[in-house]
C-alpha positions as CSV (number, residue, x, y, z in Angstrom):
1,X,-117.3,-31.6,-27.8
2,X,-115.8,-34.8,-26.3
3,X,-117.4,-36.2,-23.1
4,X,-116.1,-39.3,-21.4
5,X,-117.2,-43.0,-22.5
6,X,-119.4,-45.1,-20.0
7,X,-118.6,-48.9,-20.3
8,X,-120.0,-52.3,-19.8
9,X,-120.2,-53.9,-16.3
10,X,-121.1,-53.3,-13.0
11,X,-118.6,-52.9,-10.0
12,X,-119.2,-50.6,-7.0
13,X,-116.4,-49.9,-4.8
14,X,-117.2,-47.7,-0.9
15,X,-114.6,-45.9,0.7
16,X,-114.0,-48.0,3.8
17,X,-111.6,-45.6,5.3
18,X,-113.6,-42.5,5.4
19,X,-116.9,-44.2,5.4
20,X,-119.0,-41.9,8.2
21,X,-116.8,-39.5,9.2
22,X,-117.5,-35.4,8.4
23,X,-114.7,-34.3,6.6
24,X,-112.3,-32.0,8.8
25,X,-112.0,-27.9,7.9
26,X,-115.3,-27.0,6.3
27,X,-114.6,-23.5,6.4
28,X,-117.1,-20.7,4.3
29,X,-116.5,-20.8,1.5
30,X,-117.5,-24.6,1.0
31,X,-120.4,-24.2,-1.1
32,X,-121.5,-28.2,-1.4
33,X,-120.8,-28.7,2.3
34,X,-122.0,-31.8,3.6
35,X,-123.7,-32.5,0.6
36,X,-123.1,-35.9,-1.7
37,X,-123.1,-35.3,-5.8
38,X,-123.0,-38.1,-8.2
39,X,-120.8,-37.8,-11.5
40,X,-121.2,-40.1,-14.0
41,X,-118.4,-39.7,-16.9
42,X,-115.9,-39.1,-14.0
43,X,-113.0,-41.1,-15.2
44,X,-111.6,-38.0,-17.3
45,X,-112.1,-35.0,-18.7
46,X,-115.1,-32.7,-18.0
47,X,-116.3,-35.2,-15.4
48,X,-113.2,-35.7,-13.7
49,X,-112.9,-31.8,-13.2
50,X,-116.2,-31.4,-11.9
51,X,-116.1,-34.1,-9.4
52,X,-112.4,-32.3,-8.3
53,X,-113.9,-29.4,-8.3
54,X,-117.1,-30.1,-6.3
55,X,-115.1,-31.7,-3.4
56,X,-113.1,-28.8,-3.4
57,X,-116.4,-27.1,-2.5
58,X,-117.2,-29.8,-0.1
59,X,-118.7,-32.1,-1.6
60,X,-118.4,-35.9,-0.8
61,X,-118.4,-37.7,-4.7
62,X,-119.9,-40.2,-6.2
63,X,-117.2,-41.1,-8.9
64,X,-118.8,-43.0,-12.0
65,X,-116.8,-44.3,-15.1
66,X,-116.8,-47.1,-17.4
67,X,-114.1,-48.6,-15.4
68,X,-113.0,-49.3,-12.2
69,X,-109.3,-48.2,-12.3
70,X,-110.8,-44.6,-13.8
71,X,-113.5,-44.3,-10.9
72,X,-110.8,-45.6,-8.1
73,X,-108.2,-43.4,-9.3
74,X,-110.4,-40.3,-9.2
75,X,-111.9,-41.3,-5.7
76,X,-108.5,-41.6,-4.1
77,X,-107.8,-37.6,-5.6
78,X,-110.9,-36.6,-4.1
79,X,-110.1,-38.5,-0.8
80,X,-106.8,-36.2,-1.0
81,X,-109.2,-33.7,-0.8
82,X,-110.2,-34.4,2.7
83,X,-113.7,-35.5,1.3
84,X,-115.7,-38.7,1.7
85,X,-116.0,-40.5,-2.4
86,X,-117.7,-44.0,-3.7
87,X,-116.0,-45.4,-7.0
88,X,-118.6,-47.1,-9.5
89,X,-118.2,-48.6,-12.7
90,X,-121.5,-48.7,-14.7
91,X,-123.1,-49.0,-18.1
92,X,-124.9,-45.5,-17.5
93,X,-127.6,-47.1,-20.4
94,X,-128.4,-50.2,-18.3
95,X,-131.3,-49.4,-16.0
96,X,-130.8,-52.8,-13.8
97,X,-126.8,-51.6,-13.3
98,X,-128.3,-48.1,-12.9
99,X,-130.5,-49.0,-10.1
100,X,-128.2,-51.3,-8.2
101,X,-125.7,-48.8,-8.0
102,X,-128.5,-46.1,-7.2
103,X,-129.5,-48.4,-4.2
104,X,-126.0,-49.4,-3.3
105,X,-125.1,-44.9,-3.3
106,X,-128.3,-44.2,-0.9
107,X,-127.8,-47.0,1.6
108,X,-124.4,-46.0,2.0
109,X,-124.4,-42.1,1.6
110,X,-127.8,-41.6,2.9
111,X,-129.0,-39.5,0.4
112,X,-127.9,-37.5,-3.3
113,X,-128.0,-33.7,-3.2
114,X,-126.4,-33.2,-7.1
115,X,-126.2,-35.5,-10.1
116,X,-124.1,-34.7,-12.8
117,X,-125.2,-36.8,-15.8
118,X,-122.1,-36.4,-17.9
119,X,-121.2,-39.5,-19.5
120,X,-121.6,-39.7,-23.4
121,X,-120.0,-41.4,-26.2
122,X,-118.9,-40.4,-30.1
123,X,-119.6,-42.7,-33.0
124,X,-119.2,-39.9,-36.1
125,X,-119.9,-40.5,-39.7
126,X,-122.1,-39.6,-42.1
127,X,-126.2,-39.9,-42.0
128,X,-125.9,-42.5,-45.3
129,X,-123.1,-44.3,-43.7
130,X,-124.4,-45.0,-39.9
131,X,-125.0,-48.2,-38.8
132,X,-127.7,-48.5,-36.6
133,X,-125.2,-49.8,-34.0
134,X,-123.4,-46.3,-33.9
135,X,-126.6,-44.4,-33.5
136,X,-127.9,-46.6,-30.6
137,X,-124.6,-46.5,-29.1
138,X,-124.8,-42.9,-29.0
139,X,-128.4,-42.5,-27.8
140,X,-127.8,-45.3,-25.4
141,X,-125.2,-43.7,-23.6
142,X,-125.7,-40.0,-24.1
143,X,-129.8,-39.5,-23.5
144,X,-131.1,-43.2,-22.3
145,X,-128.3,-42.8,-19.5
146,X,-129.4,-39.7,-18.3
147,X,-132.7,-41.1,-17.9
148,X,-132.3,-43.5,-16.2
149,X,-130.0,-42.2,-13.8
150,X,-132.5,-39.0,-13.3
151,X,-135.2,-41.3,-12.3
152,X,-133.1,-43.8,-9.9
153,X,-132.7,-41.1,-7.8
154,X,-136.0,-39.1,-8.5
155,X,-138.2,-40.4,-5.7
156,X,-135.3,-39.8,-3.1
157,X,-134.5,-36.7,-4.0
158,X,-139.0,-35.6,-4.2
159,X,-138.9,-37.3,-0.6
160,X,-136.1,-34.2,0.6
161,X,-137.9,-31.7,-1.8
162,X,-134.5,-30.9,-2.5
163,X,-131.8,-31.7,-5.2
164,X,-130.0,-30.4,-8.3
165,X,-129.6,-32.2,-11.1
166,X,-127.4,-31.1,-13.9
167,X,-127.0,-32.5,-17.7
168,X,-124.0,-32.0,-20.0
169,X,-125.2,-31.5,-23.4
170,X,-123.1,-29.9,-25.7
171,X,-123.1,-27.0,-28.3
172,X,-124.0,-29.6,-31.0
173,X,-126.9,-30.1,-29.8
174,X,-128.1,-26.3,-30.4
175,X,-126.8,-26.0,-33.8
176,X,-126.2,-29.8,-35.3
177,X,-123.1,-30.7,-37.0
178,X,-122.2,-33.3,-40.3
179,X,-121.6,-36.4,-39.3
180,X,-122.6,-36.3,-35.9
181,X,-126.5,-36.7,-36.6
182,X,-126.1,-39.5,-33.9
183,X,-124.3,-36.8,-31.2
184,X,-127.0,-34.3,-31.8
185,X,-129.7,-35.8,-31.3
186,X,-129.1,-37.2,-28.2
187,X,-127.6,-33.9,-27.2
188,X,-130.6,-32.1,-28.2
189,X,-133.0,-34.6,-27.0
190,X,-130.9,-33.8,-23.3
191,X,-131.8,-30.1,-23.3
192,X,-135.3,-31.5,-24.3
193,X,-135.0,-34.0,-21.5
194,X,-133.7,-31.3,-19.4
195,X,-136.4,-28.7,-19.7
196,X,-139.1,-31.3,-18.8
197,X,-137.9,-32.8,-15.8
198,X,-137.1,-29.1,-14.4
199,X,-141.5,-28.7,-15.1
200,X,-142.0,-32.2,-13.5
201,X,-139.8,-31.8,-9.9
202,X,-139.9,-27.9,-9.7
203,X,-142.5,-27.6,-7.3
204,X,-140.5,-29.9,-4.9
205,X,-137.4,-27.6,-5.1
206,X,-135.5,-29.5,-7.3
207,X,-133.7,-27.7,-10.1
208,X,-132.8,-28.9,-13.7
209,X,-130.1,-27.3,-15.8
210,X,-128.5,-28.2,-18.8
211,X,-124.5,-27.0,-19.9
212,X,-123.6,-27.0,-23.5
213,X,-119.5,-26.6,-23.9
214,X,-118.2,-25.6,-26.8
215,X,-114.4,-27.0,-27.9
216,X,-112.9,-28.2,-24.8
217,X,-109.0,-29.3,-24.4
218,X,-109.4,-32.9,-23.9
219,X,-108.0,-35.9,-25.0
220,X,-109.3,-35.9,-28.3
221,X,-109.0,-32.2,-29.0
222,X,-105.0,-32.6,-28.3
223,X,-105.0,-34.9,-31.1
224,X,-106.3,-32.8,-33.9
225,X,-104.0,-31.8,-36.6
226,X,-102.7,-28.6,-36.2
227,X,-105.0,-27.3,-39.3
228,X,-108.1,-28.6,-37.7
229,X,-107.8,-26.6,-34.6
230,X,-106.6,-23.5,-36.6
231,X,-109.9,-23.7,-38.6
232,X,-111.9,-24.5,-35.4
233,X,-110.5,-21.7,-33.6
234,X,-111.4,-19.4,-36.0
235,X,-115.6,-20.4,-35.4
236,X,-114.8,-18.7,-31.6
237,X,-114.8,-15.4,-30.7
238,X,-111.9,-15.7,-27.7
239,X,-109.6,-17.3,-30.3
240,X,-109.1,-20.7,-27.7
241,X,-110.4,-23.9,-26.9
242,X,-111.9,-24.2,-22.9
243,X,-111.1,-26.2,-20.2
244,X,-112.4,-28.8,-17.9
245,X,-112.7,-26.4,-15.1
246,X,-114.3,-23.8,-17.2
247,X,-117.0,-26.6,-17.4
248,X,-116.9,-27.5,-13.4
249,X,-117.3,-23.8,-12.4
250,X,-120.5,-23.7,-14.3
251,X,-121.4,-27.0,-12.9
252,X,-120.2,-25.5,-9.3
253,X,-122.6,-21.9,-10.3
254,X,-125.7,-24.5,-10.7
255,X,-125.0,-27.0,-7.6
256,X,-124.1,-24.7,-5.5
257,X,-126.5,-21.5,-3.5
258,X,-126.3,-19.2,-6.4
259,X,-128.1,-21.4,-8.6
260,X,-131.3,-21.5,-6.3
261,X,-133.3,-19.9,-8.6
262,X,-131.9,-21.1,-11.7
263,X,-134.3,-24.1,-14.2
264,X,-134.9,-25.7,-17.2
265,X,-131.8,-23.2,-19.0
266,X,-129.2,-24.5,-21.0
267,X,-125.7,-22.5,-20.1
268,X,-123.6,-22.3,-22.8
269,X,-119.8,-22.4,-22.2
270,X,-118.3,-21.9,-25.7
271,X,-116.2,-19.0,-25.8
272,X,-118.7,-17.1,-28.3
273,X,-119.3,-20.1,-30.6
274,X,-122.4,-20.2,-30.6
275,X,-124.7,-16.7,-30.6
């Protein structure tokens, strides 16, 4: 359960050359047309592949990593796309950075339809072994950024009494794991997260969902001994590890019309991990 790493410093980048102009050939079957989505953890991995895959459904992105070569490089791919994109590097835990990039996003987009709160960090060992550096990091990055993110955005998105807002937890934070005592518990305290805002902005028309992913092929998954994957695979029931896009298709589910009537759940993408 690897999500991507949000970084230290603040630089916001616009798209001057698409900057106000409707993308061309909205046919359909663009679910997220003309609407804007933030994605923090975009850089790589699970974020990268929802932020592709929501401006494949329209969607103009809000591409947020821990650097700016990550964020520009995924904003030019979703430019490809024919799609408006913004490319931010933020500390997701700083709540000053947060809100500067939060005002910088809604003077220049107009508004957020869909934040992805994906960034998150690792920092594994064992409980009698942590420092208190690795469990802040964690908690920092992985629950404290989702906060603060949720509420920069939170009083524009009450003011449309519309918006979906969408956290990646992770299957760790359902059934805990050794040495991650740090992960789960900012992955549980998510869905906890989750669950509550979804009670708090309801009645506005704003939904809040949580995804848990099981084993997905990333970069750290790739670099498992050959043993450790053959003993992970054997914990899931469709005998593979998933991928990015099995992620962003769940994202795309929530975001997008089908998910209308869909709060407060967690949707677990594990392959049968967890039951």
């Amino acid at each position: 359960m690897v999500l991507s790493m949000e970084g230290m410093g603040l630089s916001l980048t616009p798209d001057l050359t698409g900057e106000g102009l409707v993308p061309p050939n909205r046919g359909p079957m663009s679910q997220l047309a003309q609407q804007i989505a933030v994605v923090t953890g975009a850089g790589r991995g699970i974020g990268r592949a929802i932020a592709l895959r929501f401006a494949g459904a329209g969607a103009d992105v809000v591409c947020v990593s821990r650097t700016v070569e990550n964020s520009e490089k995924l904003a030019g791919e979703v430019r490809a796309l024919g799609q408006r994109a913004w490319a931010l590097a933020v500390d997701v835990s700083d709540a000053g950075q947060v809100s500067a990039a939060a005002e910088k996003i809604l003077s220049e987009a107009g508004r957020v339809d869909i934040l992805v709160n994906n960034a998150g960090v690792t920092r594994d060992g064992l409980l009698m072994r942590m420092s208190e550096a690795d469990w802040d990091a964690v908690l920092n990055t992985n629950l404290r950024g989702a906060f603060v993110f949720t509420k920069a955005f939170t009083r524009s998105l009450l003011k449309q009494r519309s918006g979906r807002i969408i956290n990646i937890a992770s299957v760790i934070g359902l059934m805990g794991n050794a040495g991650q005592c740090n992960y789960a518990a900012s992955k549980a305290g998510l869905i906890g997260f989750t669950k509550s805002v979804a009670r708090e902005l309801g009645s506005r028309g704003i939904t809040c969902n949580a995804i848990a992913p099981g084993f997905i092929e990333t970069d750290m998954t790739s670099a498992l001994a050959e043993e450790q994957r053959a003993a992970l695979l054997k914990q899931i029931p469709l005998g593979g590890f998933g991928r990015g896009e099995d992620i962003a298709e769940a994202a795309l589910y929530l975001a997008g019309p089908g998910g209308r009537y869909v709060t407060g759940q967690v949707l677990v993408v594990d392959g049968g991990m967890v039951m």
